[in-house]
C-alpha positions as CSV (number, residue, x, y, z in Angstrom):
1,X,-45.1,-72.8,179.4
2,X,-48.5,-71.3,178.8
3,X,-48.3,-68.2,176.6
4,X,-51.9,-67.3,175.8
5,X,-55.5,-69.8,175.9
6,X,-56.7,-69.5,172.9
7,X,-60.1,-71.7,173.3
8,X,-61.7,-72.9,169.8
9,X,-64.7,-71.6,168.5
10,X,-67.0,-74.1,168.2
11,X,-70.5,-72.1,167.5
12,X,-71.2,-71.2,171.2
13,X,-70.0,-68.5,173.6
14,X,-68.8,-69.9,176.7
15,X,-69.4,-68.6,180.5
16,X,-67.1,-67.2,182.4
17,X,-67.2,-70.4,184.7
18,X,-67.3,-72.8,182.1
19,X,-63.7,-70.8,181.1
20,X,-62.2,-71.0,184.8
21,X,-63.1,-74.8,184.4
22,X,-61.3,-75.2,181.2
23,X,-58.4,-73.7,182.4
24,X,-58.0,-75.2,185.5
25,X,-58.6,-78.8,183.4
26,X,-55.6,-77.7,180.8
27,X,-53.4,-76.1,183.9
28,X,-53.8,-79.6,185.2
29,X,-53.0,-81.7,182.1
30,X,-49.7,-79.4,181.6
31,X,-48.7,-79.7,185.4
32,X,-48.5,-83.8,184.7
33,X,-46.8,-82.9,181.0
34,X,-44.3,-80.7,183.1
35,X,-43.6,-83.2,186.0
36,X,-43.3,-86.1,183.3
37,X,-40.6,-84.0,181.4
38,X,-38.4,-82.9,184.9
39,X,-38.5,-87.0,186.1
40,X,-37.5,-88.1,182.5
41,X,-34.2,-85.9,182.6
42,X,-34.0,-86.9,186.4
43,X,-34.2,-89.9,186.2
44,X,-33.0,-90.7,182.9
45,X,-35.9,-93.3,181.8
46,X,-39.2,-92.6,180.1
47,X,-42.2,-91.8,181.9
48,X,-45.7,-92.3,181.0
49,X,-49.2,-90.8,181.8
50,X,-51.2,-93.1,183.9
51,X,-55.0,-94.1,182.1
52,X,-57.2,-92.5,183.2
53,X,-59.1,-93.3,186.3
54,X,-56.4,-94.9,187.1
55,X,-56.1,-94.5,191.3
56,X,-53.3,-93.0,193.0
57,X,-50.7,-91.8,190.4
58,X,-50.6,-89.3,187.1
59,X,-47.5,-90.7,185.8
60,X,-45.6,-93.8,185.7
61,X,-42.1,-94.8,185.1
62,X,-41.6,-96.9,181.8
63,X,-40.5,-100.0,184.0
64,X,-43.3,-99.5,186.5
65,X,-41.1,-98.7,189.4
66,X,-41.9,-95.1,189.9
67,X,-45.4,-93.6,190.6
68,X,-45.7,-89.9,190.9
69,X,-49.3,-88.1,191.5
70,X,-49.2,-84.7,190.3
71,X,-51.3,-82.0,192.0
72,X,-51.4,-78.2,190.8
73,X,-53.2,-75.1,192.2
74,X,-53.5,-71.7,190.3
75,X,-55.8,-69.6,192.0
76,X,-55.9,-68.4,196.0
77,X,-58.1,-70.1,199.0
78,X,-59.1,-67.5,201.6
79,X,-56.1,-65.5,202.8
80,X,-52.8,-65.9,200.7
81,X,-53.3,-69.5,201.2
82,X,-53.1,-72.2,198.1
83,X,-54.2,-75.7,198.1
84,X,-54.7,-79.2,196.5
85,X,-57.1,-81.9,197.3
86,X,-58.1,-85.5,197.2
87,X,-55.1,-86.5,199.1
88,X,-55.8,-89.5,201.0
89,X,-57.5,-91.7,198.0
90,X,-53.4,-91.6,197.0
91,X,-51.8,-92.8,200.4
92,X,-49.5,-95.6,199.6
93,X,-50.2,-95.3,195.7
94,X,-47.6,-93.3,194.4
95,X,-43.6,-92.5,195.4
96,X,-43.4,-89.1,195.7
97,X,-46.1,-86.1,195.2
98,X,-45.6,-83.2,192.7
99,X,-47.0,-80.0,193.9
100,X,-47.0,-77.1,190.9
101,X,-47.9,-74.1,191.5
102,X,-49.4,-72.0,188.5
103,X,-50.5,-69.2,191.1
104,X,-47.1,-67.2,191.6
105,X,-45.9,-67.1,187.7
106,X,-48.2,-69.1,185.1
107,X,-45.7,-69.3,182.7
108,X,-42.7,-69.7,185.3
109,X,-44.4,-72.6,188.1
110,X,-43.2,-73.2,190.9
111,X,-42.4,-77.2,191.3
112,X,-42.0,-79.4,194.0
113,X,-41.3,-83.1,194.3
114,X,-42.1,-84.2,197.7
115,X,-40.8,-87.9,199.0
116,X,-44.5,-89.8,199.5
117,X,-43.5,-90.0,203.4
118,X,-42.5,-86.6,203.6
119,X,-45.4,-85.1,202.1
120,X,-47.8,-88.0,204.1
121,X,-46.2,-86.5,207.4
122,X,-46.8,-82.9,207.0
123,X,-50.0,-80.9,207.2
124,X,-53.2,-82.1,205.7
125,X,-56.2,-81.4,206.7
126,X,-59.9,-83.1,206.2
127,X,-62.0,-81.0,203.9
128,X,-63.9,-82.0,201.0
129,X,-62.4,-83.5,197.9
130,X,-60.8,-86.3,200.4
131,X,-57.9,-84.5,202.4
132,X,-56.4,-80.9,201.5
133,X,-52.9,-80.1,201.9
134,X,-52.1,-75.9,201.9
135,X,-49.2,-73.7,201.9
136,X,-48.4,-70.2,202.2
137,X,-49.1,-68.2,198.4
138,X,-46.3,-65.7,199.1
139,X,-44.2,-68.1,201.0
140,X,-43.9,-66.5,204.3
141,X,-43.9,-62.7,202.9
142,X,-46.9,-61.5,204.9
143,X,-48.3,-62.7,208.2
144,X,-51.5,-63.7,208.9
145,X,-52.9,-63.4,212.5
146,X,-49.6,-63.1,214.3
147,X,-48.3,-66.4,212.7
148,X,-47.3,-68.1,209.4
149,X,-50.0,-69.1,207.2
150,X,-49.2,-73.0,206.4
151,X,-45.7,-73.1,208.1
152,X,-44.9,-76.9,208.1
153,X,-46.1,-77.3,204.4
154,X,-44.6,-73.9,203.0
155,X,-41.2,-75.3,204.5
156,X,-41.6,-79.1,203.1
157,X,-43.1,-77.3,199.2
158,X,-39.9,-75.2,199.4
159,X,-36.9,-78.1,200.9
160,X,-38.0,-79.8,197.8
161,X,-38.5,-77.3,195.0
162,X,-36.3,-78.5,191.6
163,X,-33.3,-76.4,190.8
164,X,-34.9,-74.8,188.1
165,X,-38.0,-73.7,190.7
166,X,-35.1,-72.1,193.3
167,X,-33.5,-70.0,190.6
168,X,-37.2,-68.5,189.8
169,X,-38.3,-68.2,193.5
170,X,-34.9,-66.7,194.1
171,X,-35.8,-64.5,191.3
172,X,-39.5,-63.6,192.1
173,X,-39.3,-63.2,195.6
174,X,-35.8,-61.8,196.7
175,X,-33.7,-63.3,199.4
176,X,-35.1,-59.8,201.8
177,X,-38.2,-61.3,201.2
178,X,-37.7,-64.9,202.8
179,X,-36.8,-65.8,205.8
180,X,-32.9,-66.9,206.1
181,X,-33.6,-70.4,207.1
182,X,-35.9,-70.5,204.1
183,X,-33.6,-69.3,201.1
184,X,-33.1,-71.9,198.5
């Protein structure tokens, strides 16, 4: 997807927070371009950004019936531990919940499209940002204090990974790697 940022030159120099911002602003904008694509060949119908502001949902199926928020998450939160926030404001807003994550491959995310109910009843916890919802960065590789980091979440973000998402976790991180009852 993302090959190289190349940001304009507009007559200033920009800090190196002001880049991590950009990025994480144009990873998000290409997480709901990538999750639009993968439910318009699923599902066969066109799908369109929501407007902005607009509460609950990033994308919206051309004849209204589908709502899909899309979250993304491309850098690491304490130990081997990736997140996404502002869950609740979204409860009972959209269908299902698309989780990309730009961490493990930039150019090769990981996606998951998560049943609202499904995602609703696993793990989120309060935090700022209105609700966070984690998983495991090297999906159950490592251990972290004698037990898996994220366990319920890591196992509902990898039951619901597209096709194209197994082959490139099967690919990055080697059936040795994962757990039996985890290989996709």
């Amino acid at each position: 997807m993302i090959q190289k940022l190349t940001l304009p030159e507009i007559g200033i120099k920009y800090s190196k927070d002001i880049r991590k911002r950009m990025l994480k602003k144009i990873l998000s904008l290409a997480a709901e371009d990538l999750a639009r694509t993968i439910y318009e060949d699923r599902e066969g119908q066109k799908f369109n950004l929501a407007s902005n502001g607009k509460a609950g949902h990033d994308i919206i199926s051309e004849d209204g019936k589908i709502r899909v928020e899309v979250k993304s998450c491309h850098s690491l939160h304490g130990k081997q531990v990736l997140r996404v926030g502002n869950i609740y404001s979204k409860f009972e807003k959209c269908d299902e919940v698309v989780i990309v994550d730009f961490y493990n491959d930039l150019n090769n995310p990981l996606v998951s499209l998560i049943p609202h109910d499904t995602f609703y009843d696993s793990h989120i916890t309060a935090g700022s940002g209105g609700g966070l919802w984690a998983w495991d960065a090297d999906y159950f590789q490592g251990e972290y204090v004698g037990k898996k980091r994220a366990e319920m979440n890591t196992k509902v973000f990898l039951e619901h990974l597209t096709p194209a998402s197994k082959q490139i976790l099967n690919r990055n991180f080697s059936e040795k790697k994962l757990p039996k009852d985890l290989v996709v």
